[in-house]
C-alpha positions in Angstrom: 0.0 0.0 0.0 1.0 3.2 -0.9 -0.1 6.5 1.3 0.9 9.9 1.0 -0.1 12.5 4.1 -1.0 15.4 1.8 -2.3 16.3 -1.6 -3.2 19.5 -2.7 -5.9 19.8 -5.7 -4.3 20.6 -8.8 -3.0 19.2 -12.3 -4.4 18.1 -16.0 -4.4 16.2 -19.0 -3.9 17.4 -22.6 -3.0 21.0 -21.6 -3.0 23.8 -23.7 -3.2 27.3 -24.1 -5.2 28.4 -26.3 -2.8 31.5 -27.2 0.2 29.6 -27.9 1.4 29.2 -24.6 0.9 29.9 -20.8 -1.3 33.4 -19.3 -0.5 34.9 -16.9 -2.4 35.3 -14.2 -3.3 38.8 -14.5 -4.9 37.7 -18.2 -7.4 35.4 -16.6 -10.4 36.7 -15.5 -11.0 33.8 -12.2 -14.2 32.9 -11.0 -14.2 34.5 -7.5 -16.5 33.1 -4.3 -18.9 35.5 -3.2 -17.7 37.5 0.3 -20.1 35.8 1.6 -19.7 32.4 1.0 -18.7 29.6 3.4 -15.2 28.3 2.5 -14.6 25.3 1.5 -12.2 23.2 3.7 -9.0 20.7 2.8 -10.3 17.4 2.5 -7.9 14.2 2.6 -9.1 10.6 1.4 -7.8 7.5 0.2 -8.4 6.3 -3.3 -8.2 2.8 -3.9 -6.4 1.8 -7.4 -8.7 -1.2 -8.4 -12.1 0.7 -7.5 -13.8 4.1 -9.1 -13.8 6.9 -5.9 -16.2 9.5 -6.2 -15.3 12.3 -3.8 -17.1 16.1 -2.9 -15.9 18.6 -1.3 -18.2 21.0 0.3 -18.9 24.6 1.4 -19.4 24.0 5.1 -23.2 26.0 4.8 -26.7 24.2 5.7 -26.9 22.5 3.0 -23.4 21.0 2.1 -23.5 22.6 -0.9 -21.0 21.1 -3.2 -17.7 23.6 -4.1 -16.3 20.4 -6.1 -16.6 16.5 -7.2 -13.6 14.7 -7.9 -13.8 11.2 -10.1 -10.5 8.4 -9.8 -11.7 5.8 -12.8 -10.9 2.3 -12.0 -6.9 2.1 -12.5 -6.2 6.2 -12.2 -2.6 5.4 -10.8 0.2 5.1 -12.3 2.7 5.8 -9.8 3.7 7.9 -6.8 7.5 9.4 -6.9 8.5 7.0 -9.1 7.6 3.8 -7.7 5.0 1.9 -9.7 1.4 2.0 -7.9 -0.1 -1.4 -8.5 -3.9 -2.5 -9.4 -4.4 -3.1 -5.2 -2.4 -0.2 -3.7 -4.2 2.9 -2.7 -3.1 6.4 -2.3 -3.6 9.3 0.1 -5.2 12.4 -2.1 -5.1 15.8 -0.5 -7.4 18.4 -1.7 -6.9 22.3 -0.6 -9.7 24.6 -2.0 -8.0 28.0 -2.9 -8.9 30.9 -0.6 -11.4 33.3 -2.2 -11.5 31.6 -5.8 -12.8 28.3 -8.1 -9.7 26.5 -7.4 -7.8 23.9 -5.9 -4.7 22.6 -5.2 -4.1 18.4 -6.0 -1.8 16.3 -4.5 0.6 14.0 -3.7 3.9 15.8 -6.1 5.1 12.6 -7.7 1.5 11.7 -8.9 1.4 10.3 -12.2 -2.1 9.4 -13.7 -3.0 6.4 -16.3 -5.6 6.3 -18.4 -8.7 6.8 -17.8 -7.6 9.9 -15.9 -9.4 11.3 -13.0 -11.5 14.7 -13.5 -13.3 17.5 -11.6 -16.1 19.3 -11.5 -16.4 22.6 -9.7 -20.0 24.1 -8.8 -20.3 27.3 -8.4 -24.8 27.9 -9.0 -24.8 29.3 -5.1 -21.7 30.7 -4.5 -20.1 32.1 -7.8 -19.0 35.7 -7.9 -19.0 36.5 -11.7 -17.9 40.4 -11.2 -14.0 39.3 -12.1 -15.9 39.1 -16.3 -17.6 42.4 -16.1 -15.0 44.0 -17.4 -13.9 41.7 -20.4 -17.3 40.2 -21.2 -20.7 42.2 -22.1 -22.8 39.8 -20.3 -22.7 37.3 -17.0 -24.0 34.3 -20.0 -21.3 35.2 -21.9 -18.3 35.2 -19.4 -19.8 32.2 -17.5 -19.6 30.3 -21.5 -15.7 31.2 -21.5 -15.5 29.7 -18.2 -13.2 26.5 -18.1 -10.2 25.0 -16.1 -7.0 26.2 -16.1 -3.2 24.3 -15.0 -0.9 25.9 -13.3 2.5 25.2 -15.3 4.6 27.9 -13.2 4.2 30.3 -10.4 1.6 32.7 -11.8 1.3 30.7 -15.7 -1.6 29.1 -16.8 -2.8 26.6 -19.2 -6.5 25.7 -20.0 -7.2 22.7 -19.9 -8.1 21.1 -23.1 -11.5 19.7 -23.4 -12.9 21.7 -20.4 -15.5 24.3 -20.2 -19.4 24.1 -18.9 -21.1 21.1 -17.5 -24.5 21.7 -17.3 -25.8 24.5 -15.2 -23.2 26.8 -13.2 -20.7 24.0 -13.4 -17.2 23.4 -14.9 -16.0 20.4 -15.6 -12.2 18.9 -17.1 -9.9 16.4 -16.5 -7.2 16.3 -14.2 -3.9 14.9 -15.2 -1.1 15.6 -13.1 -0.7 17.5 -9.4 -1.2 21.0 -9.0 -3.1 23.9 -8.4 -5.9 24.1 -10.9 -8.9 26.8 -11.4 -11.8 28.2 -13.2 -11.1 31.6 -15.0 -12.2 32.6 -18.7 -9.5 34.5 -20.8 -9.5 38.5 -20.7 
């Protein structure tokens, strides 16, 4: 068995930015919480390699409203810091909400993910603050269809994730490929 005692949300599959390359932060208008909003909390579990885990993470308000789901398909691991994860091992995942914003931190660093890889998706119908597009978008519809997931590849670069975007109504959804901090922003 395998175990880790922290992972932080973040990481993806088939990255890329859709302007040639990373953004920088400041050219991403990210999905904020409302001031309001009860924060989500850092949730640890254990994934087991030879079972799907289906995990939420919630804002902490009356109704456990849901800030994010997170998906491990059947054989999700491939290994952890180099050292092959096999089909019975399991794996401690840590997952730390960002203050403030969509976003989340994934890990164990050393993670690598198979195929099928894992994926999230972040729910924002109670809680979203969509101020952060009025200033690149015309319309709250418009900026919330830009909306998708975004990588971080270095301190303060991003890269959408490819094949992300909306899932249904006020949700974002994509795949998660690799540790890291991740988040929901639309290009400015």
């Amino acid at each position: 068995m395998i175990t880790t005692t922290s992972i932080l949300v973040a990481g993806c599959t088939d990255i890329g930015g859709p302007f040639g390359g990373p953004v920088a932060t400041a050219d991403l208008a990210i999905l904020s919480l409302q001031s309001t909003a009860p924060s989500p909390t850092t949730s640890s579990f254990t994934v087991l390699n030879n079972q799907r885990t289906v995990r939420q993470v919630l804002h902490p308000d009356a109704f456990n409203t849901p800030f994010l789901v997170l998906t491990f398909p059947t054989g999700s691991f491939e290994s952890l810091g180099g050292t092959p994860v096999g089909p019975t091992d399991s794996v401690m995942v840590v997952v730390q909400p960002s203050p403030g914003t969509y976003g989340f931190t994934l890990s164990p660093n050393g993670l690598v993910f198979g195929t099928p890889t894992p994926s999230v998706r972040l729910t924002y119908g109670q809680y979203g603050d969509f101020s952060a597009g009025t200033a690149s978008y015309p319309t709250a519809g418009e900026y919330e269809a830009a909306l998708g997931l975004w990588y971080e590849v270095s301190p303060g670069l991003w890269e959408s994730v490819a094949g992300s975007g909306p899932d249904g109504l006020n949700a974002v959804q994509g795949a998660v490929t690799r540790p890291g901090a991740y988040l929901v922003a639309a290009p400015r």
